[in-house]
Every structure is written in C-alpha cells, then in structure tokens.
TORLODREN-855802 format. One record per residue (C-alpha): x, y, z; residue in three letters. Coordinates in steps of 0.2 Angstrom, whole numbers, plus 5000, padded with zeros to 4 digits. Example, Ala and Ser with C-alpha at 12.3 -4.5 7.8 and 13.67 -1.06 7.14 Angstrom:
TORLODREN-855802
506249785039ALA 506849955036SER 
This chain:
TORLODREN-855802
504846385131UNK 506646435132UNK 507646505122UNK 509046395124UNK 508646235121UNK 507546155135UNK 505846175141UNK 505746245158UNK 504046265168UNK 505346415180UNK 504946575170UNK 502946535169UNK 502746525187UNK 503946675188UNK 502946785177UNK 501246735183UNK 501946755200UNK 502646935196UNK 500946985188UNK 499946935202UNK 500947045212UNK 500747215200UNK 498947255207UNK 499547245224UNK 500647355220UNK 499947485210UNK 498747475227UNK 499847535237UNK 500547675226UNK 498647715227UNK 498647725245UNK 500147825245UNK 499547935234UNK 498047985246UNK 499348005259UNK 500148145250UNK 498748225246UNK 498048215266UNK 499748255275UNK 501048295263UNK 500648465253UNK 502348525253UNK 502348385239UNK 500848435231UNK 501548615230UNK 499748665220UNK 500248825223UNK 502048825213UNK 501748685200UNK 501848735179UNK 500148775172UNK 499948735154UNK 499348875144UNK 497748865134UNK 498048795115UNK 496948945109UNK 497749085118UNK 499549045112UNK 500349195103UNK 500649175083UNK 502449245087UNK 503749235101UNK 505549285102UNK 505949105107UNK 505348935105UNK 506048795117UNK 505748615109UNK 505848515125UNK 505448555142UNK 506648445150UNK 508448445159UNK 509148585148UNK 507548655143UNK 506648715160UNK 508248795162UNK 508448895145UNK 506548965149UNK 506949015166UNK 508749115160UNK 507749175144UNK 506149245154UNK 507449345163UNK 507449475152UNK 505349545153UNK 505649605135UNK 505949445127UNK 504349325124UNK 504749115127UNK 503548985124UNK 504148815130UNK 503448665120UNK 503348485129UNK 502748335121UNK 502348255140UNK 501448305156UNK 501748395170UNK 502848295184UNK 501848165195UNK 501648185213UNK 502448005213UNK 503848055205UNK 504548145220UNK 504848005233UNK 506747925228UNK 506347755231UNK 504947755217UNK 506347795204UNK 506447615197UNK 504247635196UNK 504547785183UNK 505147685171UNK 504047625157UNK 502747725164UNK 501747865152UNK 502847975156UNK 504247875150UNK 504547885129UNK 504847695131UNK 506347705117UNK 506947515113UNK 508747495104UNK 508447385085UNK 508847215090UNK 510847125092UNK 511646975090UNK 513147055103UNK 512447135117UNK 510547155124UNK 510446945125UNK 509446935140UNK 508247025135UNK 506647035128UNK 506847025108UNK 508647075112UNK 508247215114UNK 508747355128UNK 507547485134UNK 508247665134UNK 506947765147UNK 506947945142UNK 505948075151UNK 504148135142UNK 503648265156UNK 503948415161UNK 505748415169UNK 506248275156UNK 507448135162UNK 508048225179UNK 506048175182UNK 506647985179UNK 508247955183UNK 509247905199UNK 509648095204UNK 511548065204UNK 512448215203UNK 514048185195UNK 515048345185UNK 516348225176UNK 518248235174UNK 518948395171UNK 520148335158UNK 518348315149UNK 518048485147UNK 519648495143UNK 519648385127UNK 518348475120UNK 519048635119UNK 520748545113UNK 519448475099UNK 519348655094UNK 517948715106UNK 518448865110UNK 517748895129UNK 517248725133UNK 518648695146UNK 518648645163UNK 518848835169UNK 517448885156UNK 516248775162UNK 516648775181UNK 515848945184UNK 514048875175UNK 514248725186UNK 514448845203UNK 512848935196UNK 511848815197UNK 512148745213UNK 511448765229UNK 512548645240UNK 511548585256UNK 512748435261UNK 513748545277UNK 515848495273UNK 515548545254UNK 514748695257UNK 516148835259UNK 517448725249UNK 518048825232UNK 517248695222UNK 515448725226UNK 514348865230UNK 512548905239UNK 510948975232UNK 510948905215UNK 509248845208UNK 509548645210UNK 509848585227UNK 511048465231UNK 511148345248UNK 511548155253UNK 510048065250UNK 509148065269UNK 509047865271UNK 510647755268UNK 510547555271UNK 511847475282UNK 512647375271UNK 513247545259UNK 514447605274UNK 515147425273UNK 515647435255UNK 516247605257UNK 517347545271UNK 517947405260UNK 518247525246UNK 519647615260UNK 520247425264UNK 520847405245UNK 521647575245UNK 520447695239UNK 519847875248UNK 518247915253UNK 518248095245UNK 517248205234UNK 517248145218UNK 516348335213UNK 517748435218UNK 519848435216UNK 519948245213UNK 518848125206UNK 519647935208UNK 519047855226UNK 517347825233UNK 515947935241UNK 514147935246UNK 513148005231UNK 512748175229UNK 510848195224UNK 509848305216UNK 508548325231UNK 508048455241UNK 507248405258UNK 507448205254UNK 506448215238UNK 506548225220UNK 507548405215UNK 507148395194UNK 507648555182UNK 505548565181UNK 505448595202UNK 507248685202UNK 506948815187UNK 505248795180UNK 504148835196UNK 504848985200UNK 504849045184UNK 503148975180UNK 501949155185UNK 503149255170UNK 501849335158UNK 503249315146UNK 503349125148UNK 502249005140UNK 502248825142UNK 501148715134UNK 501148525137UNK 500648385127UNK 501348475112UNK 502248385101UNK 503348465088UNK 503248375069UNK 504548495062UNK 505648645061UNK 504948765048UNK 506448835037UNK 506348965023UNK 507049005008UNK 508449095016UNK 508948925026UNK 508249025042UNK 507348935053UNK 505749035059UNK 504648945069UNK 503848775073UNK 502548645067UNK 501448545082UNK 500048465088UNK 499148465104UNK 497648345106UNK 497448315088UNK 497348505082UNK 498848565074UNK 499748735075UNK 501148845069UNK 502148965079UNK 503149085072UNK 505249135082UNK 505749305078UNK 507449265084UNK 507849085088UNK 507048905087UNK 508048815102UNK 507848615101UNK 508148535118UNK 507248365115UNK 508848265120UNK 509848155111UNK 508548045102UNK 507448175099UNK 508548305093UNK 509448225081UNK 507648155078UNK 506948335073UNK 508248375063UNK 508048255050UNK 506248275050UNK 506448455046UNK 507648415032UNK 509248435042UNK 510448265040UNK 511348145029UNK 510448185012UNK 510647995008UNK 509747945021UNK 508248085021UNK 507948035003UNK 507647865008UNK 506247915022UNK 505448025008UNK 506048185016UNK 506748345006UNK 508448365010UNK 508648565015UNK 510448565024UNK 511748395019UNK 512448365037UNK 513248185039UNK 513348215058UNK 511548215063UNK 511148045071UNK 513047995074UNK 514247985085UNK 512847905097UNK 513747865114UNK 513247785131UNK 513847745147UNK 513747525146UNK 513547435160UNK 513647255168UNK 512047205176UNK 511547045185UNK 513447065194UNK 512347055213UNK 513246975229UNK 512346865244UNK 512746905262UNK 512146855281UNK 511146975288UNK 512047035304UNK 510547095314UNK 509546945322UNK 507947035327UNK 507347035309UNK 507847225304UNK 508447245287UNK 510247265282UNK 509847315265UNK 508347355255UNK 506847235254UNK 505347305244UNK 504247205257UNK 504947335269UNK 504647465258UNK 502747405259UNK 502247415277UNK 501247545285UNK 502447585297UNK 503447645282UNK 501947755275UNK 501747825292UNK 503747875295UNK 503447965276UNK 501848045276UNK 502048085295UNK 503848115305UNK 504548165284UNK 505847995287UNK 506247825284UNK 506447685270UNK 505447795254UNK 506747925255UNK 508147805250UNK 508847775232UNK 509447615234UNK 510047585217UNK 511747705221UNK 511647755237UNK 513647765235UNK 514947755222UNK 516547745216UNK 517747795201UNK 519147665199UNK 520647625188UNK 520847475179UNK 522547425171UNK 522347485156UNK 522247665164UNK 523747775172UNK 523247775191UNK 524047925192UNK 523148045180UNK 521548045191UNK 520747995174UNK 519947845181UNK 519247715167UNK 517647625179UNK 516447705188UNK 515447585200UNK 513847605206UNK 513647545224UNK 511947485228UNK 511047425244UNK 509747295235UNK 510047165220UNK 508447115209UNK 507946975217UNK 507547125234UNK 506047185224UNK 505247005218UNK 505447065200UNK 504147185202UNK 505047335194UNK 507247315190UNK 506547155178UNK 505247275168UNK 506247435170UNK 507847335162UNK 506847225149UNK 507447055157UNK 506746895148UNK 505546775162UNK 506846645159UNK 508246755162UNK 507446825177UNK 506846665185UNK 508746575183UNK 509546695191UNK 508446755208UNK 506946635207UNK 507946545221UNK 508546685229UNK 507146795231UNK 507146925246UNK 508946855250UNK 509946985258UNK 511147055242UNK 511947215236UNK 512347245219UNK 514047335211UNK 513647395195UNK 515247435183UNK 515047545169UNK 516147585155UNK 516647775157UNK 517247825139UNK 516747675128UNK 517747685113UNK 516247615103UNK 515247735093UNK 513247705089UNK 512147795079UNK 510247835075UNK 509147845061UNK 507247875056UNK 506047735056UNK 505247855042UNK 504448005041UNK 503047995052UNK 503548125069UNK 502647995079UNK 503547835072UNK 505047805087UNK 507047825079UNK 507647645074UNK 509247645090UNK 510747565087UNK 512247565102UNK 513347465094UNK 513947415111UNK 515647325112UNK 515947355092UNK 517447405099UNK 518547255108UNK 519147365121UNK 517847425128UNK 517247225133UNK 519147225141UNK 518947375151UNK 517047305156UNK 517947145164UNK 519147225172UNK 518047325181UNK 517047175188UNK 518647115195UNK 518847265205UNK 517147255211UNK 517647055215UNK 519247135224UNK 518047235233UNK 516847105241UNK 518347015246UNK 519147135256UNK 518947095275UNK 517547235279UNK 516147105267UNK 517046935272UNK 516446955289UNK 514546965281UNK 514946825273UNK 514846925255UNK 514846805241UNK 514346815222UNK 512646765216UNK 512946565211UNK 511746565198UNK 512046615180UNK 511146695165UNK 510646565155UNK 511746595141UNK 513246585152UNK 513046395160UNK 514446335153UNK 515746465159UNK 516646435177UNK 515646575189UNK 516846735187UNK 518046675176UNK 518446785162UNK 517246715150UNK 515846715160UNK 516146895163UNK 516246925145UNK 514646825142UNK 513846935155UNK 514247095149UNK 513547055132UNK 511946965138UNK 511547065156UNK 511847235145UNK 511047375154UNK 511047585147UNK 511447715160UNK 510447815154UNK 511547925148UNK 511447925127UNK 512448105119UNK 513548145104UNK 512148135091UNK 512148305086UNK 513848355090UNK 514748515093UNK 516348545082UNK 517348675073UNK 516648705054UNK 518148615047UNK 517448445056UNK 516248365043UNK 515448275058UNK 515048425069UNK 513248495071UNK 513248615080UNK 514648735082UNK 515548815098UNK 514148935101UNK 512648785099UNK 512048845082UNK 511748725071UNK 512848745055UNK 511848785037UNK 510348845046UNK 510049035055UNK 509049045072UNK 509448855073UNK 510248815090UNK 510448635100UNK 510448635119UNK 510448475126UNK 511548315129UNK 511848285110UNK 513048415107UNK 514148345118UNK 515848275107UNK 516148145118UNK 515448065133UNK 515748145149UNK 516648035164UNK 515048015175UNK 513348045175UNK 512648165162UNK 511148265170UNK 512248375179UNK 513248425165UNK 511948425151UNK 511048575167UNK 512748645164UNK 512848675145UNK 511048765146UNK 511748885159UNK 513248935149UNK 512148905134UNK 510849055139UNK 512249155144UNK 512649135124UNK 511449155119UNK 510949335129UNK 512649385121UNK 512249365104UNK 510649445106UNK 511449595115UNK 512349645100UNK 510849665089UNK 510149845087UNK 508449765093UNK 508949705107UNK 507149685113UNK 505549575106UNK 505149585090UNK 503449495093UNK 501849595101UNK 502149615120UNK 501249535132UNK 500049645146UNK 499349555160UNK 498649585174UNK 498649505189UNK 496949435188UNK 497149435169UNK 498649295173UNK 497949185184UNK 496249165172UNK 497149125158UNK 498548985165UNK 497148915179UNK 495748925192UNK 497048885205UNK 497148735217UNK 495448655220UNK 494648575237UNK 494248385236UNK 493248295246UNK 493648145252UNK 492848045239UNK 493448165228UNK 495148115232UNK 494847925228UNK 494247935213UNK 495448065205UNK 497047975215UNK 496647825207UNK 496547895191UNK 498147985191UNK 498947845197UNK 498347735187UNK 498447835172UNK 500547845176UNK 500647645172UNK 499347625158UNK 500547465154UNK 500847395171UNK 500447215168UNK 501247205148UNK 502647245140UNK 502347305124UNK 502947455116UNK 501647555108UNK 502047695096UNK 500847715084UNK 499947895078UNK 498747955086UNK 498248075074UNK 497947985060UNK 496347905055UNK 495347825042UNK 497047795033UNK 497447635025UNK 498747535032UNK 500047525018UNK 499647715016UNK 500047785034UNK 501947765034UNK 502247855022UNK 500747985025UNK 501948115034UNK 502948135021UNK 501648155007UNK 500948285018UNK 502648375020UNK 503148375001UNK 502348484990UNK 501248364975UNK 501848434957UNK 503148434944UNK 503248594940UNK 503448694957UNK 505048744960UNK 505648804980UNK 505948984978UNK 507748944986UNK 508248834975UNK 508748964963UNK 510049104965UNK 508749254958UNK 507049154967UNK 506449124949UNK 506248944940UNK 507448894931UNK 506848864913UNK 507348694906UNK 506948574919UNK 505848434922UNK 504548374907UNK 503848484895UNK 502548614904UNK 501248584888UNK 501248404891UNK 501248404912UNK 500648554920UNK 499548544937UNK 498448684932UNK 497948624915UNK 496748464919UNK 495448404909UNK 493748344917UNK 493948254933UNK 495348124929UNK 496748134941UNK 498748174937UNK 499748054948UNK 500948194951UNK 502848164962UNK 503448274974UNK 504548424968UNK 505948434962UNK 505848254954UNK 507348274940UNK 508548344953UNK 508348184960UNK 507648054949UNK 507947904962UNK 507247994976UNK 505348004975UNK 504247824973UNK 502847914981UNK 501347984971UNK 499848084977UNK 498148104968UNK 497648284965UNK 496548364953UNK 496448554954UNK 495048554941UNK 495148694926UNK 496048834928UNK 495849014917UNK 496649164917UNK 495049264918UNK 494549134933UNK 495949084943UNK 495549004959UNK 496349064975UNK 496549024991UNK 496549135008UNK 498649185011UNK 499149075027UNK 499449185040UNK 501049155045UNK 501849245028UNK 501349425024UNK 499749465015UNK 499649534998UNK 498649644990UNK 497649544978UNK 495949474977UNK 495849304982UNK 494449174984UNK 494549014990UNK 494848874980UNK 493048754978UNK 493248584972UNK 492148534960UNK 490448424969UNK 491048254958UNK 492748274965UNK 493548244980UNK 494748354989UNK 496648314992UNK 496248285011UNK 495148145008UNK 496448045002UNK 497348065018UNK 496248055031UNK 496448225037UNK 494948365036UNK 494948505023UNK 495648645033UNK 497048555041UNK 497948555022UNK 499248705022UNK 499148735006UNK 498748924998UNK 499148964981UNK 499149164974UNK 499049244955UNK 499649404948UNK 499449474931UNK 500849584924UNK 501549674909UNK 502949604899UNK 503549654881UNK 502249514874UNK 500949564882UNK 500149504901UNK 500749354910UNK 500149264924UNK 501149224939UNK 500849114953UNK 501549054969UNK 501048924981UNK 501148915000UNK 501348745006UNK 501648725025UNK 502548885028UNK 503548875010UNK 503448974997UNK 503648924979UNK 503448984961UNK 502348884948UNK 503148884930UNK 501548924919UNK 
C-alpha cells in the first residue's frame, strides 16, 4: 500500500526483488571471506589483532578505566599505556573489528550489521519522510575501533576558524595553533606532494593515502569543478574552499581504523587490558561526588572495577551523554522522570545535539563513453565477478579497493557565505555510483529508505550509469538534543535532530544543490550527456524537477546523517550553564570524571569528524599525563602487574590457530554470517538480554528499582554536611522503620530520599528484612570494593516462608549489591546501635 494515497503493486516487486538478492549476496561475502583467509593474511594479521582478556582474570583496580574502545578510545589506551607504571583497562561493549571490515567497497555493508548499534532518530513530521516510520538511522560503531570501523574513511580536519571559535568561546587552548601540533601527531601521510609540505607529517600511527581505485567518471566532475572556478587543492592544508580527491584513512588500500592504527600495537602491553563485549550500566560515584570506578556486564555476569585516578567515557555522542545520566549526571528534571537519583544538576548533558544534514536522492544519469562494455562508474554487478575477487585476493588491486561513495569532494560557498573568508558553507560529497548502481541491495537499508520511495525513484533506472553529489550543511544552525528512553542501560536514547528547526539551514541546503546543478552543467559533464534523475520521491510529484520547492521537499523527505552527531556533552568555561565538560575534559561537579570523545565538541566542525574527534584524544592524553604529573604519586596506585612472556600470551590467547580446509567453511560462514544476523529484515531490536523471568510491565522500570536503594529511612551519607542523618525528616521512625517488621507481611517501601522529593518516586519495591534485634542483628559479608571493618558479620538468611528481594526481579541471590553492617557504641544514655548499608558501591546511614 502507499503512503500517499494510491495503491501501487512497484514497491512489492521492489522489495521481493531486493530480498531475493540478499542471499546471493551474503554468498559472495562468504566466498570472499575464504579468499582472505587462503591468500590475504596481511588482512587477517592473527598475529597483531586485540585479544580480549579473560572476565575472571580482570584486576579489581586500574589506574584508568576507558568506557569505549572506539575512535577516541583506542587512542587514549595506547597514549595512557605509555607510561608502564600506569594500569588501563579498556571496556567495549562490541567485538573485535571483522576481516570484512577492511575492504573499502564494503563500507556501505557495515551498516546495520552486529556491529553496528543501529541508533534510529524518534519519528518527524519535517524531516526523515522517506523513510521507514520517518525515521532516520544514525549507524554508530559497536566494535573495537568504533565508527572509524564503519564509516567512509574521509579524512577531513575542518576549518581552522573552528578551532578557533572554540577558544574564543572561552576554551582556552582549543585554537587552530593548539590543535595543529595533535593533528601532525597522528599523521602518517603516504599520499607523495603532501608529504614534506608544513601541514602534514610522517610516521604517525594512522596512515593516510588516496584511496588505490578511482572510477572515471570522479576525474570528470573534478575537472568540472576547475570549469566553474574552483581549485583542485588540498583542502587538509593552508586553504580549505575548492575540490580534491579524498584523503583516506587507509593504509596499503584498506581500511586504517584507530583499533588497527593504535590498538594493535599497543595490544601485547601487560598494562593494558581490553575486554570486549562489556557493557558499562553506570559510573559508580561517591559520597565525595568522585567518580571511582565502573559497573558492567559481560555475557550476563556483572562486575565492578574500581579507577584509582580517572573514569574516562569515550562512548561517543550518544553513549556519553547516555552514561551520564544513567549515573545520575544531567538535567535533574529529566533524571527524576526516568526514576534515576539525581547526583550532579547539569542541564547540558544531552543538548546541544549537532549533525552534519545532508540531501540524498540528488543522483544524475549519464552515457557511458566506453563502448566495449567497461564501466565508467561503479556497478555492484561489477563488483561481483570473479575477475574482481581474483585482482583483490591475488595481484592486491582493482574495483574492491574503491569507496565509491566519496571518492572526491568539494567545500563550496553559497551566497549566503563571504567567498573570501575561505569559511566555506557546503561541503559536497562526489560519488562515482547513485543507489540505483547497487539494485537496492545496501544504500536503501543503510539509509532506511521506504519500498515505495525506493522503487519510484530507481525501479526504472536500475544499473543506469549515474553519479551522485551529495551536499551537506556544514554548520546547521539547528540544535537537537537527546534523552533517556528510561533507566534501563540497555534501552537505546530516544534521538531527536531536529533538523531544519531552524529556516536557514533548509536555505543554505538548496543553495548548495544548485551548485551541484551548476556543476553538472558545466562543459566537462555535458559532453556525457549528464542529466538529473527524472524521477521524483513520492512526496515531491507535484513540484517542477529542481525547482526550489522540489528541492525543499527533497531535503526534508530524502534526509540522510553523515554520521557525524557531537555537542551533547559540551566543553565550556564554568560560567556557561550548558558546558559539560570543562577546557581540560573533566566533567564539572564530579572528580576523576573526564569525557573524551565527539560530544564535547561546542560546535560542529567544518567537515568530517573522525579525524578531529582522533585529534582531541591526542591532545586529550597529553592532558591528562600533565595532570597526573603534578601529583606526588605520580605512579599506579592499583597493585602492578608481573608477566611473563609466557605468562602474557596464556592469559590474552593460545595464539593463531591452523584450519583445515573444511574448517575454514564452517567457521567463514559463521562469522560472516553472524555480521548480518538482520540481513533480510529491518527491525531494530534493543531489548535486554540480561533480564529474565520479569514481567512485562515490570522490566522498564527494573534498572532503576535495582539502582535505588528500597527504604525510607536511609539517608546517602553525602547528603549531609557532617555524613550523619538529619533528624526530623521523612515519617515518624516508630511507625515506618525497615528493620522493625512483624511476621512475613511485606512494607511497600519508596526509594530514598522520598520527602526531598515527594513527586519524584512512583515506584515501590517489596522487601521484608524479617526481625531485627540488637542482640541478633543480621549481617551481611562487606562488598569488596569498600574497605573492610573489624566487626563480626554473618550473612543475612531470609526466613524459609519468605522470599528474597531477588526474586522479585528476576535476578539470582548473589547478583544484589546490597550489605548492611552494625556497631554498638557508648553514648551518655547508654549503648546505641548503628548501622550502615552498602548498596551498589554507596554507603549510607540507617536512622534507628
């Protein structure tokens, strides 16, 4: 059925025609899979590639703890480990990177694949109509090497008047000087006229070149590009407005992530630790607002680590923020709503969401010029020949080494921008294919484009030769935001762009898709015959083809990310009640706190973001080596680690193993495999994993009744100036007090502190501690992450007609955090009892 108001049989036979064409496909990423594993070890690298250290042999302590392993994070533990007294355990929620993941032309494949977080925005009335449920996907990287493992490879620094900006907003050593030294550091340029120019360097960890295979059809637009008045230049060095081939992030043709740049060689450090698959579900935070180590769970068994100096988040922009506000950092309004306790009020967390907006569907048709039946531009049925496998696994060339969605590019000026501030407004992605080249097999999933959408514009066109020019808003004016879902770890942020709230930014969009018209008209396409798409979305029929409402039309229904979300936990002086984090990366209100990733940014860069996200861990490590220096322990304060040689290789792995050759097709298929789990569907799937035998109405709100502590009449240690309870408060002790039940009939107890708050809490938890004596108290073992004390202690037995609290929630008896001790001292009336309870890493005094 459509969706605007006639029956059309076109997207059924477009999305049956599609699906039959997924197995095939995933076929032949078997196939060349196998052909990696025969021919192309270099890929493989067995030798080199992260090992995940065993859950139980994870220290309880580490000097630092490094949430994320991705662009920013791989570089932090390789900076960090340089120093062998200081211990670094690196925490990724994905998997290692794929051998797939390497080959440039597989880029679009990534997407939506397991190691893809499959973020979707909440769903708008003004952008995001063509697709499903209006709704965009926004891919971020769940593996080892993060985003740089998904995305296009561009490497793009931005305009230096960005830096700028933010040290004028009061970031003092942000500016384009700062930051130009970090942005050498890293470099190791291979492409030959850039590599003794005063804008690059040479032996850096992340290797730069051209990509090694480039269509025809690019050198045509580029040459158009010089026709309308542009240079070919490089964009990465003294100016940035004219065009250029892309630099890449590859080394040797293929893939160059932060995981293969700085991970691998810093991998075989006994100070380093990496453990995949580990999901964080908090920071833990004191009563002293210090944050002191970190909640997470690997394959369903939980753990706590303890940071003697620093908690570093580098979970990105969504998953920053994200963490934050799980751990009680963020808008107090908001954290109360979701059922979490606020610890530190900062309105900032979540806003300022930025993103560099595109216009997709903008392809043009053209005549091939080569009559022997050669492609002038990229055809995925090309891309599927054995010849193709052959120059790839074989002579290391040909079509799988391209990246055909930007093989070149372009920063431009629009009229609402000075020309001559080389500030450009547009920048314009230049790529050798349109969607129609790849029969809807992967730019339709990756982008979330409707069956009907789809089939209307390329149904008719399929395999046609076409390019694409992609404009993209470069500092959108428009400001989006994020929030929690609730306050379940494992429940996805609800997203919110807001694309286009601001008029402007739809100007600017259609002015840049008049240059890119003024571009294919230029003599250099007109002799190919270059000419735009006839078709239109569906939504846009009843505008003239190019006119400006068509083109306004098309920027709100064809809406595509870039990929490139920053700004939700921004950096800012202390007097700007939005800022984060401040200059240094430390997040204000909490110690040992510190944010390294693409959401500090204030505002967006002018370009793609990976390269200066890789930038802002390199000065970021440097930061954080200085402010360590100054401290008389300078050293770890965790036990060191001894290895030996063989010690080291027992513990991380038995090393690279030989396959046989049936070996080889059972396990390639099931890697493979295992990378699209979704391949045919398109739902998104976010549900816990951890969770079970929990009632439905019960498990959304579970992770918060596990994160609060159950009584009235426990008052957080820091909520007082002396550590004691304040007397006075809440409901009179006689009539509610937790340790004083009678028989087996439960209290229906709220989470502390209820009359702080009285609209916060509409939760309620069923515990019964059963009687309670002075003479008998019942205590539990101390949790070993808080210093023992010299008491007796026994553990706390419920009585055989009662169930325990765990039952309730589905989780086992000894996953509860919760420890309680009693002490009997002397006061002018006499002895007195007092207790304290340890409930997930927090200690708290119990008014008896």
């Amino acid at each position: 059925m459509s969706t605007y108001g006639h029956v059309s049989l076109r997207p059924v036979l477009s999305n049956t025609r599609i699906i039959f064409g997924l197995l095939p496909g995933l076929g032949a990423m078997i196939v060349l899979r196998m052909a990696i594993h025969l021919y192309r070890p270099d890929i493989e690298d067995a030798e080199h590639r992260v090992r995940d250290h065993p859950f139980e042999k994870l220290n309880d302590c580490y000097d630092f703890i490094i949430v994320g392993g991705g662009s920013a994070g791989a570089v932090l533990a390789n900076r960090l480990t340089e120093n062998p007294e200081w211990t670094v355990l690196l925490l990724e929620a994905g998997q290692d990177e794929n051998v797939l993941s390497e080959i440039p032309v597989l880029f679009p494949v990534l997407q939506t694949s397991s190691i893809d977080w499959q973020f979707m925005t909440q769903p708008s009335d003004e952008y995001c109509l063509s697709m499903v449920d209006r709704r965009c996907k926004w891919p971020r990287g769940k593996v080892l090497g993060g985003s740089s493992v998904l995305n296009a490879m561009l490497y793009i620094r931005g305009n230096k008047r960005d830096y700028d900006s933010w040290a004028n907003m009061g970031n003092t050593g942000w500016s384009y000087k700062d930051v130009l030294p970090y942005f050498l550091k890293l470099e190791d340029m291979r492409i030959p006229e850039y590599q003794n120019d005063p804008f690059h360097s040479t032996g850096g960890p992340l290797t730069i070149e051209y990509f090694a295979y480039e269509q025809p059809i690019t050198r045509k637009i580029l040459e158009a590009g010089q026709q309308l008045g542009y240079n070919i230049l490089d964009v990465n060095g003294a100016y940035q407005t004219g065009f250029t081939r892309s630099h890449a992030t590859v080394r040797d043709g293929l893939r160059c992530s932060t995981a293969k740049a700085f991970l691998r060689p810093a991998s075989k450090r006994p100070n380093l630790h990496v453990s995949v698959h580990s999901l964080v579900e908090k920071v833990l935070i004191d009563e002293y607002k210090k944050a002191y180590g970190v909640k997470f769970t690997k394959h369903g068994q939980k753990r706590i680590v303890k940071a003697s100096k620093e908690v570093i988040l580098s979970a990105g922009a969504i998953q920053s923020p994200q963490l934050l506000m799980l751990s009680g950092i963020g808008d107090s309004t908001h954290l109360k709503e979701v059922g979490i306790y606020p610890i530190v009020n900062l309105a900032g967390v979540g806003k300022n969401l930025q993103d560099h907006v595109a216009m997709g569907g903008h392809s043009f048709l053209f005549d091939n010029p080569y009559d022997n039946g050669t492609d002038y531009c990229f055809n995925l049925k090309t891309a599927y020949m054995l010849n193709t496998l052959i120059d790839f696994a074989i002579h290391k060339n040909g079509y799988l080494y391209s990246m055909m969605e930007a093989e070149a590019m372009a920063f431009v000026n629009t009229k609402y921008q000075d020309a001559t501030e080389d500030y450009p407004d547009i920048q314009l992605f230049i790529a050798s294919t349109a969607d129609n080249m790849d029969g809807g097999w992967f730019g339709k999933r990756a982008n979330g484009l409707t069956d009907e959408a789809y089939a209307a514009l390329y149904e008719d066109i399929l395999y046609d030769p076409s390019f694409s020019i992609v404009p993209l808003l470069l500092r959108p004016r428009s400001r989006g935001y994020l929030k929690l879902k609730d306050a379940n770890p494992y429940s996805p942020p609800l997203i919110y762009p807001n694309y286009y709230s601001d008029p402007q930014d739809l100007k600017v969009m259609v002015e840049g898709a008049r240059i890119v018209q003024a571009i294919v008209e230029q003599p250099a396409l007109r002799e190919l015959n270059a000419r735009p798409n006839p078709n239109r979305n569906p939504g846009c029929t009843n505008f003239d083809l190019m006119s400006q409402e068509h083109l306004e039309c098309q920027a709100r229904h064809h809406t595509l990310t870039i990929y490139h979300p920053v700004g939700t936990c921004a950096m800012g002086p202390v007097d700007n009640p939005n800022s984060v984090v401040d200059p240094r990366l430390r997040v204000y209100g909490v110690n040992n706190l510190r944010i390294v990733d693409a959401s500090v940014m204030p505002t967006i860069v002018s370009g793609n973001t990976n390269a200066p996200v890789i930038m802002i861990a390199e000065k970021a490590s440097d930061m954080i080596k200085e402010d360590w220096s100054d401290v008389a322990n300078y050293g770890s304060s965790c036990p060191p680690i001894y290895y030996s040689r063989q010690q080291h290789d027992t513990t991380e792995s038995d090393g690279p193993s030989k396959i046989t050759l049936t070996g080889i097709h059972s396990d390639v298929f099931t890697e493979t495999s295992n990378l699209f789990p979704h391949l045919p569907t398109d739902k998104f799937d976010a549900k816990p994993t951890n969770i079970k035998n929990v009632d439905d109405d019960v498990k959304p709100q579970l992770i918060a009744r596990e994160y609060e502590a159950k009584y009235k009449e426990i008052i957080p240690i820091h909520n007082s100036k002396d550590g004691k309870a304040t007397s006075g408060l809440g409901p009179s002790r006689n009539h509610f007090n937790p340790y004083f039940s009678t028989g087996n009939i439960p209290y229906y107890l709220t989470p502390y502190p209820y009359w702080k708050e009285p609209d916060r809490y509409n939760l309620v938890s069923q515990v019964n501690f059963g009687g309670y004596s002075k003479k008998n108290p019942y205590q539990a073992v101390m949790n070993r992450s808080r210093p023992k004390v010299k008491q007796n202690k026994r553990p706390y037995k419920f009585p055989v007609n009662q169930k325990p609290i765990s039952a309730y929630y589905g989780y086992k008896d000894n996953e509860i955090p919760l420890y309680y001790e009693t002490e009997n001292i002397s006061t002018p009336k006499g002895q007195k009892c007092k207790a304290w309870l340890y409930y997930n890493g927090l200690k708290y005094e119990i008014v008896l």
